[in-house]
VOKE-322950 format. One record per residue: x, y, z of N, C-alpha, C in turn; residue in one letter. Coordinates in steps of 0.2 Angstrom, whole numbers, padded with zeros to 4 digits, always signed. Last residue first. Example, Ala and Ser with C-alpha at 12.3 -4.5 7.8 and 13.67 -1.06 7.14 Angstrom:
REM VOKE-322950
+0064-0011+0035+0068-0005+0036+0064+0000+0039s/+0066-0028+0039+0062-0022+0039+0066-0016+0039a/
//
This chain:
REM VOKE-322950
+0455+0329+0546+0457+0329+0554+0451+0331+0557x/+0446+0326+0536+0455+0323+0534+0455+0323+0541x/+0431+0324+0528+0435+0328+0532+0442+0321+0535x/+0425+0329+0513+0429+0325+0517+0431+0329+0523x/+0409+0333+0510+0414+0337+0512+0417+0328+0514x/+0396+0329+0503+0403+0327+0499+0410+0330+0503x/+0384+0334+0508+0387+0326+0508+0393+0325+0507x/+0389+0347+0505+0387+0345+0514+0388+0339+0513x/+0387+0349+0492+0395+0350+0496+0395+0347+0503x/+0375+0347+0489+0379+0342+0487+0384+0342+0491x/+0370+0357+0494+0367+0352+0496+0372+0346+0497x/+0372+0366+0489+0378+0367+0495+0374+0360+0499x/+0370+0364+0476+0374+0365+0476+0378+0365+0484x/+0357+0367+0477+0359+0360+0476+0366+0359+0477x/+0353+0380+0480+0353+0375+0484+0357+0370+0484x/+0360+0385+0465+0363+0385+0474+0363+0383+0478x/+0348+0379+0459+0356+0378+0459+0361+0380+0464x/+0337+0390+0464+0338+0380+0464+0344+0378+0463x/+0344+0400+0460+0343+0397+0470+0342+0391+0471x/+0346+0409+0452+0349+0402+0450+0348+0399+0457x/+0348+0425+0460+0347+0422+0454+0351+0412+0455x/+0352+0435+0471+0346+0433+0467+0346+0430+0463x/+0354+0424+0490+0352+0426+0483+0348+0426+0478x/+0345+0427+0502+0351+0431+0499+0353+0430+0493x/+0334+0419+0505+0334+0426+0505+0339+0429+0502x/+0340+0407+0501+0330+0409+0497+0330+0414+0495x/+0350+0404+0504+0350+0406+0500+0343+0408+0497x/+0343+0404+0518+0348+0409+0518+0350+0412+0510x/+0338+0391+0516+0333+0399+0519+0336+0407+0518x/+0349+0384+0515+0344+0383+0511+0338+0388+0512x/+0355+0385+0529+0358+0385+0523+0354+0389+0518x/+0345+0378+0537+0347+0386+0538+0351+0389+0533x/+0347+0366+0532+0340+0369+0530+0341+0377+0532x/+0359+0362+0537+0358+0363+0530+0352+0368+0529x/+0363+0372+0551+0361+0366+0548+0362+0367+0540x/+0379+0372+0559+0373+0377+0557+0372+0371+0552x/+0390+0364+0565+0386+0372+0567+0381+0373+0565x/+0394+0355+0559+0389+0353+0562+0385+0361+0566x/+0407+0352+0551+0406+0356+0556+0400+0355+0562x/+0403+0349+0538+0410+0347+0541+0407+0348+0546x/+0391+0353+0533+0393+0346+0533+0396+0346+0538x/+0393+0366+0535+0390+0364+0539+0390+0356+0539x/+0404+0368+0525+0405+0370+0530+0401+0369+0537x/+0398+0364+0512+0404+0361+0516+0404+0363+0523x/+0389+0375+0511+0388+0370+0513+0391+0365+0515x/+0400+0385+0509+0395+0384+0514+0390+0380+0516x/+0404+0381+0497+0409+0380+0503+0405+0382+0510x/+0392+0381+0489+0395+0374+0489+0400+0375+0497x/+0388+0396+0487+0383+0389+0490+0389+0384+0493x/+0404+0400+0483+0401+0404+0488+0395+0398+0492x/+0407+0397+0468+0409+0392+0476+0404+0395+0482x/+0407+0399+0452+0405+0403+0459+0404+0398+0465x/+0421+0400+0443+0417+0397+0446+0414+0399+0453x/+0428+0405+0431+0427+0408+0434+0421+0405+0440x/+0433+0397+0420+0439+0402+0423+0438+0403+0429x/+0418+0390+0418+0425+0384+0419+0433+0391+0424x/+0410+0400+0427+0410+0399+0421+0417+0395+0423x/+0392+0400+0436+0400+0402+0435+0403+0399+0428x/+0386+0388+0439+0387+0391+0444+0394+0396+0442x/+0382+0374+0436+0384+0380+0430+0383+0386+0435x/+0383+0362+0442+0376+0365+0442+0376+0373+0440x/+0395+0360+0441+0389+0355+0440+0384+0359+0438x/+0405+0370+0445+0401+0371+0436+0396+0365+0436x/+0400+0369+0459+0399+0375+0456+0397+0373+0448x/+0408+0355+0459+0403+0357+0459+0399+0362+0458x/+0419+0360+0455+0417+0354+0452+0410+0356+0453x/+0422+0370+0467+0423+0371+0458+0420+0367+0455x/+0423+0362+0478+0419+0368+0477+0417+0368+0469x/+0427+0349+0485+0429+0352+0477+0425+0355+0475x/+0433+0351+0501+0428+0349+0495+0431+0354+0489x/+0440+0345+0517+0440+0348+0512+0436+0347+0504x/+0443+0349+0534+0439+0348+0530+0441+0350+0521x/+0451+0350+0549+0452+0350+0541+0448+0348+0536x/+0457+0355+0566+0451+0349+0560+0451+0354+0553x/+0473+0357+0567+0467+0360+0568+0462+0354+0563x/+0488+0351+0570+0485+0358+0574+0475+0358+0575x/+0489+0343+0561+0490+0341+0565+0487+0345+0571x/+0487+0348+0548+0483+0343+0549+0484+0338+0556x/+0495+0360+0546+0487+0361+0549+0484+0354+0550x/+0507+0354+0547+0506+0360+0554+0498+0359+0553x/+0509+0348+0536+0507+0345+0543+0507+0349+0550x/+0503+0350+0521+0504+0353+0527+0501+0349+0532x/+0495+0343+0508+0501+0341+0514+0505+0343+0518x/+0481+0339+0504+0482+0345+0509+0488+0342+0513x/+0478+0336+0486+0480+0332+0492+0482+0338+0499x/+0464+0345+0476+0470+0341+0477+0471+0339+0484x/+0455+0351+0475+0453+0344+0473+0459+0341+0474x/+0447+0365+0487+0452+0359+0483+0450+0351+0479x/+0442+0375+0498+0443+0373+0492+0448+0369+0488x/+0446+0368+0516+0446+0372+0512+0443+0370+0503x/+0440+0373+0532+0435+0371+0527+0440+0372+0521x/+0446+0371+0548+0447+0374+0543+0444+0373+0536x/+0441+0374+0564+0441+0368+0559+0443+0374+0553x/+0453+0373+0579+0446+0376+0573+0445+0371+0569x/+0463+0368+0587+0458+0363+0586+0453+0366+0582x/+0468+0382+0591+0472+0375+0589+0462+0370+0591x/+0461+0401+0582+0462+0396+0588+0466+0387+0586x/+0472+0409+0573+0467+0402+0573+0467+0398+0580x/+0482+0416+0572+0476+0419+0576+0473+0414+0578x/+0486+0413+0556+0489+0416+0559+0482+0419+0566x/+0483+0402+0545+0481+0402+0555+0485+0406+0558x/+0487+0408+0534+0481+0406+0534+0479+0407+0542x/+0500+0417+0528+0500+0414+0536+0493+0413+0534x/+0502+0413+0511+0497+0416+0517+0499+0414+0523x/+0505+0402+0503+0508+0409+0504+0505+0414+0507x/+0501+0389+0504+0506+0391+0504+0507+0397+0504x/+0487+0395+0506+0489+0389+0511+0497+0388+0513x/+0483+0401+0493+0483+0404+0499+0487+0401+0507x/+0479+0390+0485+0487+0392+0484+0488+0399+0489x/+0465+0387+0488+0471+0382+0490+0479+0388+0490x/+0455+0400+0490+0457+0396+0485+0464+0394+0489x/+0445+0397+0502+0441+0398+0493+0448+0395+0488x/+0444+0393+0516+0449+0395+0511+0447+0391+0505x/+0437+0398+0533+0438+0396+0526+0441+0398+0519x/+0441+0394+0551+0443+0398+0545+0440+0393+0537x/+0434+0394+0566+0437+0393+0561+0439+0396+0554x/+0436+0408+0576+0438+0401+0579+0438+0396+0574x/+0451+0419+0577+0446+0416+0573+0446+0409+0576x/+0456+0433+0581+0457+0426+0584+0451+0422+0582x/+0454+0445+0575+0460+0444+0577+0461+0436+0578x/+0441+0455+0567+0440+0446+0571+0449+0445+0570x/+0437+0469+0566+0441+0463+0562+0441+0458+0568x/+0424+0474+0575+0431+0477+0574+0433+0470+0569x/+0412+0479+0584+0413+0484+0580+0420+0482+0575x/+0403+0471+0599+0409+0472+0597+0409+0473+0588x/+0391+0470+0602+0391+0474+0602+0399+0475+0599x/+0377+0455+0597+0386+0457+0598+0385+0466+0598x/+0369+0447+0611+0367+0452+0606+0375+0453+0606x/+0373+0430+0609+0370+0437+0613+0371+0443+0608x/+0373+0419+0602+0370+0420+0607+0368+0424+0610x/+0384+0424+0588+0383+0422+0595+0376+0422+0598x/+0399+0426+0577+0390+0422+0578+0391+0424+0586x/+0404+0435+0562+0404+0434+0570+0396+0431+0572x/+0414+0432+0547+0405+0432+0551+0409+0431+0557x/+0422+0440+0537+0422+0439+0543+0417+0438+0545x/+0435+0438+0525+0427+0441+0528+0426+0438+0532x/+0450+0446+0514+0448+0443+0520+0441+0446+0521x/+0458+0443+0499+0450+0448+0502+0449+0446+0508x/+0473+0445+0494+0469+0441+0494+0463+0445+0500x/+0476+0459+0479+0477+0454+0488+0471+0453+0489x/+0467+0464+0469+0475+0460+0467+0477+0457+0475x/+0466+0481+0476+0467+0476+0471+0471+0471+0471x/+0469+0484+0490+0465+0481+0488+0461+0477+0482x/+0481+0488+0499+0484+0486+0491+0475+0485+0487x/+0478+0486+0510+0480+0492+0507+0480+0492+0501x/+0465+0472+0513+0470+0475+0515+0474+0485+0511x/+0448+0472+0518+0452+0475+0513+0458+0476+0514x/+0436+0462+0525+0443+0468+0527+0446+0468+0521x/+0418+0462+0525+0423+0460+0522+0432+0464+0525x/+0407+0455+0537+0409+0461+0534+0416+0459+0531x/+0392+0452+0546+0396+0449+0543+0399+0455+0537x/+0385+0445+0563+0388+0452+0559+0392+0447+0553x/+0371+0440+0574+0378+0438+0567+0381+0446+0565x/+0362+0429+0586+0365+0434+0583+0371+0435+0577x/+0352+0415+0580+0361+0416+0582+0360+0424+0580x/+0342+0406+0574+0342+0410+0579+0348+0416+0583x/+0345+0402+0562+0345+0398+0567+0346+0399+0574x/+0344+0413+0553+0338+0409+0555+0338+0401+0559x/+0360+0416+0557+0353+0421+0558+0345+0416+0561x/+0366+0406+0551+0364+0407+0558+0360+0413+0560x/+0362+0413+0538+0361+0403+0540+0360+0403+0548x/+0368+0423+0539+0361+0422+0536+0360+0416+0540x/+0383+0419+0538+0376+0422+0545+0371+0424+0544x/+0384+0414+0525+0383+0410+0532+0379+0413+0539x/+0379+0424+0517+0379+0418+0516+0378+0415+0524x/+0392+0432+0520+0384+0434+0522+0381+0428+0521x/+0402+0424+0516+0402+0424+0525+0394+0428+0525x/+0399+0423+0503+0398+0418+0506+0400+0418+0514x/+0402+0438+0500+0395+0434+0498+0397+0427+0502x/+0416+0437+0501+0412+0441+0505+0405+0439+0505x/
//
């Protein structure tokens, strides 16, 4: 949730109208948290969960096997995920661009969280505009000035890092 405000903050100060809001499924405990930034151009007027996503980000890998992840995903999004490991799904690495960074490594670099518990939110937003090229770093970096309160030198650096270090696979 904090890292889709994160990003429409980022396109905020890169002029972009934004909304950005979490979905809870029924279980809310315990099921995985869906969030959603809408970006655009023109002033949004639309009210509702985003159905048909133009890309997608995924904090943690083992969502990938047990999640429809693209259920709605436009074919060619880019996908950003969390990982240190290999992405050997060949429905996503043939369907859509695919990005991938070791959030977590970097997170506890700059002590971001705790080895159990690492906070990713900088890092995969800065993966995100590496990969991507939507939204810059320095809109990045403004986003975190405003939005978070604590450790912002280490956040920055953090999604600093992620932006040079995102591989992208497709």
């Amino acid at each position: 949730m904090i890292a889709s405000e994160i990003l429409a903050d980022a396109f905020f100060h890169e002029g972009k109208f934004v909304q950005a809001f979490p979905a809870f499924g029924v279980e809310r405990r315990g099921a995985p948290v869906m969030a959603f930034t809408r970006v655009s151009d023109s002033e949004i007027r639309e009210r509702c969960q985003i159905y048909e996503p133009d890309h997608l980000i995924v904090l943690d890998p083992v969502l990938i096997e047990t999640v429809n992840i693209t259920d709605g995903l436009k074919e060619g999004g880019w996908i950003i995920i969390n990982t240190s490991g290999p992405i050997e799904n060949k429905e996503l690495t043939e369907k859509y661009h695919i990005a991938v960074i070791d959030a977590n490594s970097i997170a506890l670099k700059h002590r971001l969280g705790s080895r159990s518990a690492p906070i990713v939110n900088t890092g995969i937003i800065g993966a995100f505009a590496g990969a991507t090229g939507l939204v810059g770093i320095e809109a990045v970096k403004q986003a975190i000035e405003g939005f978070v309160p604590m450790k912002k030198e280490e956040n920055m650096q953090a999604a600093v890092d992620a932006c040079k270090e995102v591989k992208i696979l497709s």
